[in-house]
C-alpha positions, 0 to 999 in steps of 0.5 A: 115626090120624083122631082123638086117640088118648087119645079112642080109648082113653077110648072103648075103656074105655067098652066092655064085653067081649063073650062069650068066644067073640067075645073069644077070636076077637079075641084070635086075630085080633090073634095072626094079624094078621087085620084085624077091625072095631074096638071103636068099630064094634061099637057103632055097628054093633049100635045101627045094626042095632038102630034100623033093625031090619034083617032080612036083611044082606049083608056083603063080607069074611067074613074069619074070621067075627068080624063076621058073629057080632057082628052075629048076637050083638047084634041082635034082629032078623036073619033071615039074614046072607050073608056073601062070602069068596075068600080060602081059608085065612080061608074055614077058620076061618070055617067053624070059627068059625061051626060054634062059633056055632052051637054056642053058639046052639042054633039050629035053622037057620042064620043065617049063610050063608058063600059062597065066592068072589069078590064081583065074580063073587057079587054079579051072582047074588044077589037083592036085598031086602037091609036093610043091607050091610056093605062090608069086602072089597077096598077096591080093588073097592068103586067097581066093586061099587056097581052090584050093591050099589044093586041088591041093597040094598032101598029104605030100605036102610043100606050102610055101608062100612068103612076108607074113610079108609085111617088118615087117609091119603087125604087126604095128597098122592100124592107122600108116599104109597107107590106101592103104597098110591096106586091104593087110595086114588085108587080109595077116593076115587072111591068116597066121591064117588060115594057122596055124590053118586049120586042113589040115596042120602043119604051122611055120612062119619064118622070111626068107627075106619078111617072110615066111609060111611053110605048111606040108600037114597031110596025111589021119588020121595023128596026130598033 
């Protein structure tokens, strides 16, 4: 836990539903076990699409597809989200949830696009002009996926990247943690460093839901 738990719980009561669809997915994600971004980050995640009136997203960890259609659900703005999976039976019903929002969208094309595969081998294949990329997928990958992820992200760009403070854990002491959870979050905190510190971007860590990194991407010859 990051913060008070009656503070997430004041906040969560300051929410309200999204559409049955988004919460039935929710209600299925829970059943399953199926990680998806908390209640707390839908907010911060439709005002940040929102106020930097991002066109074109690229988001690492489809999972069953509840991100990608919030964020399709609660912006005015997208053109196009690519969104990465390589695990297969999440890849299923991603495909069956994106199926129901084009149903309920009566869009003529698609605006989410599902590719399947792993992210390490994706990225190097796909063209940059990326407005905001979401980072949810391995968390063990993320360091080694920046490369690609600056290349892809235009200038002025948002990446945001999620559970990076691993429920508080990282920042606890390698001998209390479990020798499973411990190259994660070495590999987590090589990460968060490299973010405030590349030269490329302007970087807050905020302690939004599982923690948060958000990275501005400086345009050609901007200042700190």
């Amino acid at each position: 836990m990051i913060v008070n738990e009656n503070i997430t719980k004041y906040l969560h009561s300051l929410e309200t539903d999204n559409e049955p669809f988004l919460e039935e997915l929710r209600i299925y994600a829970k059943e399953h076990d199926v990680p998806i971004i908390r209640r707390e980050m839908e907010s911060f995640l439709s005002v940040l699409l929102n106020l930097s009136k991002a066109e074109k997203v690229l988001e690492i960890g489809t999972g069953i597809a509840y991100s990608a259609s919030f964020m399709a659900r609660h912006s005015g703005f997208l053109k196009r989200i690519d969104t990465i999976e390589n695990y297969p039976p999440r890849i299923e019903k991603a495909k069956e949830t994106l199926q129901i929002y084009q149903d309920l969208s009566g869009e003529s094309g698609a605006l989410i696009h599902l590719i399947e595969g792993d992210a390490a081998k994706v990225l190097p294949e796909l063209e940059g002009g990326y407005d905001l990329i979401f980072l949810d997928g391995p968390k063990a990958q993320y360091l080694t996926m920046l490369p690609d992820l600056l290349r892809l992200l235009k200038e002025g760009g948002i990446l945001l990247a999620d559970n990076v403070l691993q429920e508080g854990e990282l920042v606890r002491s390698r001998y209390v943690t479990q020798r499973r959870d411990r190259t994660i979050h070495e590999r987590m905190r090589d990460f968060v460093w490299e973010v405030k510190h590349h030269p490329q971007l302007l970087t807050s860590v905020l302690t939004i839901g599982d923690g948060v990194t958000l990275s501005y991407k400086k345009t050609e010859g901007e200042k700190n």
